[in-house]
N, C-alpha and C positions, 0 to 999 in steps of 0.2 A: 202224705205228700203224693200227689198226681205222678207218676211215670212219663206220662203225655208232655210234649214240646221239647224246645232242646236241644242240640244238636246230637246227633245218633254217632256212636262208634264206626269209624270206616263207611260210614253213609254218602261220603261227598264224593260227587262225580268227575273221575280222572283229568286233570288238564288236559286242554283243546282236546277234550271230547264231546264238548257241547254242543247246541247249536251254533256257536260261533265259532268254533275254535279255538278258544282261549280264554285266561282266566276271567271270571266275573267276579262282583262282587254287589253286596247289599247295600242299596241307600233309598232312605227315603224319599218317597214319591206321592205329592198328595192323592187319593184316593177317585178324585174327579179328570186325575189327569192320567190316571192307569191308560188305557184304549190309545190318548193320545201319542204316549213314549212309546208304547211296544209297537203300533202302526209307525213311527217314524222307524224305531229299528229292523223293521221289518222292511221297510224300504233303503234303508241304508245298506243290511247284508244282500236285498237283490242286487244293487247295482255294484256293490262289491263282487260279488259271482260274475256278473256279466262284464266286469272289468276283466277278471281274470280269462274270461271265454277271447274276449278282445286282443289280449295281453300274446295268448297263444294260439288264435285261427284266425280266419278271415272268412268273411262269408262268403258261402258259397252258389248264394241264389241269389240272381239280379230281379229278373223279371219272370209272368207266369203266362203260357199262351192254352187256350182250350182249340183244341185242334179243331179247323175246317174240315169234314170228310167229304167228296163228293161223290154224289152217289154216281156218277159216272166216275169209272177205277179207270186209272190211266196203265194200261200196261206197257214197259218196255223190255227191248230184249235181255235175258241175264245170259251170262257166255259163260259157259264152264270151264272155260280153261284161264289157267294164270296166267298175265302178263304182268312182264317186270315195269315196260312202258309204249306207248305207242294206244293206237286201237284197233281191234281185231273188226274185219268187214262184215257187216251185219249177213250179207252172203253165206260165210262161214260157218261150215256143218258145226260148227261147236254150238251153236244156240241151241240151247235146248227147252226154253220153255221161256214164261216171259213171267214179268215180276211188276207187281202192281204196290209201289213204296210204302203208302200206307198199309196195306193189307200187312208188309212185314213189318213193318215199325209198331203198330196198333193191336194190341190180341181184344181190349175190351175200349170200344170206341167212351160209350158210355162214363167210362169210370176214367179216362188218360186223357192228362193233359202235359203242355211242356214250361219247362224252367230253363231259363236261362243261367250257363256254370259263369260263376264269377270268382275268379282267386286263384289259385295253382295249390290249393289243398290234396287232390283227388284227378295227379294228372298223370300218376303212378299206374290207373287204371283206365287211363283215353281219354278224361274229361281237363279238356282243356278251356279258359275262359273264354267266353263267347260261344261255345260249343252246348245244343238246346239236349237235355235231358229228357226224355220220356219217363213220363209217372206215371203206375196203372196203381189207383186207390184200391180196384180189388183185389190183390194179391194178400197174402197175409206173409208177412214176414219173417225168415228164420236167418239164423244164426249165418254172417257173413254176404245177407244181400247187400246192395247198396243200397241206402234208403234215404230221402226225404222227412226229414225230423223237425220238429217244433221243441228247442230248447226253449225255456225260459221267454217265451211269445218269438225268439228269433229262430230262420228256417237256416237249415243244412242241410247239407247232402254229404253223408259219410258211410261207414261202414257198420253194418250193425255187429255188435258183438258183448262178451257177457265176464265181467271180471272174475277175481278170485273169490268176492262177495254175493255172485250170483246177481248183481246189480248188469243192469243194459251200458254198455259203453261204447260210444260213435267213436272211430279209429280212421283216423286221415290215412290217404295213399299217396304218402310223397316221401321218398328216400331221406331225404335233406335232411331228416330231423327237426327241421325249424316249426312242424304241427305235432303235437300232441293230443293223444286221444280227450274227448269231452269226458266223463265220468258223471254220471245219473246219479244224483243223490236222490234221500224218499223224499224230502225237500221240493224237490227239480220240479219244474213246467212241463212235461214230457209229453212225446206224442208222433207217434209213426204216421206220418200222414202218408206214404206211400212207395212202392217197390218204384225203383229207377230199373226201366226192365232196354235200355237203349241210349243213344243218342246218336247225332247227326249235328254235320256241320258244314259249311259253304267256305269255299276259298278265296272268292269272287262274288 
C-alpha cells in the first residue's frame, strides 16, 4: 500500500488562519472552471478588504497639484518676533531677513508635488480638510514620517509605522478613536509613494 495521499495527522491549517479567515471547505469544481472560481474569489476578498478599509477611514487625498516654481523667487519679509495679533511694521528692526515661500516649502522641486487633505483622519497632526500637503518622492521613509501610501490602488496619507509582526502599519492622528490604524498584510497593494514633508493652507 502507498503511504502517499490522505489526509496527514495534525496537517490541517488553524481556523481563520487562512487566506480568508475562516473555515473552508472541499467541493467539487469542474476542472475548466478552476481560474474562473479563484479569480472571482479573488475579487471577492479584495473588495471585502477594501470594505473594511471604508468601514474604519476615510480618505485622505482629494486631489493632486505639481507645483509651479518660478524662476523669479518672490521674497517677503520674515519678522522674528512673535505676535499674538496685529502686524508688526515692515519698518521694524525685528526683520531680519526675508523668506522666499517656495524655497521653504520645497527642498527637491523636481520630485514635490501637492495633495489635497480630505477627511479629519490626521488633524491630530495640522492636517485639516482642504489643507494641500507637500510630498517630496525623494525622501525615503523611516519609522513615524507621515507619508502618502497606495493601499490596495487607494491613496492616504497616514503615519508610517511597524507592528508586533514587523509588518508596515499606516496609524491615523485623530484622538477620537473613530480611525483605526490600516494593517499591511503580504497580501496588501502597498506602496510608499512619498514623505509629507509640509503643508499650507488659505483662509480666504
Amino acid at each position: 500500500m502507498s503511504n502517499r495521499g490522505g489526509k496527514q495527522e495534525n496537517s490541517s491549517r488553524l481556523i481563520g488562519q487562512g487566506k480568508f479567515g475562516e473555515p473552508t471547505k472541499v467541493m467539487p469544481i469542474p476542472q475548466s472552471h478552476t481560474a474562473t472560481v479563484r479569480n472571482f474569489l479573488e475579487v471577492l476578498q479584495q473588495k471585502k478588504v477594501k470594505a473594511d478599509y471604508d468601514a474604519i477611514t476615510e480618505e485622505t487625498v482629494d486631489e493632486f497639484f505639481i507645483p509651479a516654481i518660478n524662476e523669479q523667487l518672490t521674497w517677503l519679509p520674515l519678522f522674528s518676533t512673535k505676535v499674538a495679533a496685529g502686524f508688526p511694521s515692515p519698518a521694524d528692526d525685528h526683520v531680519e531677513k526675508s523668506l522666499d515661500v517656495s524655497k521653504f516649502l520645497i527642498d527637491h522641486a523636481a520630485s514635490t508635488f501637492f495633495v489635497t487633505i480630505k477627511g479629519e483622519s490626521m488633524i491630530d497632526v495640522g492636517l485639516l480638510p482642504g489643507d494641500k500637503a507637500v510630498v517630496d518622492r525623494s525622501r525615503t521613509p523611516t519609522i513615524g514620517d507621515i507619508v502618502l501610501a497606495v493601499v490596495d490602488r487607494e491613496f492616504t496619507i497616514k503615519i508610517l509605522d511597524y507592528g508586533a509582526n514587523k509588518m508596515p502599519r499606516l496609524m491615523p492622528a485623530n484622538s477620537s478613536g473613530v480611525y483605526r490604524p490600516i494593517y499591511i498584510r503580504p497580501d496588501t497593494q502597498f506602496e510608499i509613494f512619498g514623505v509629507v514633508t509640509g503643508s499650507f493652507r488659505r483662509f480666504k
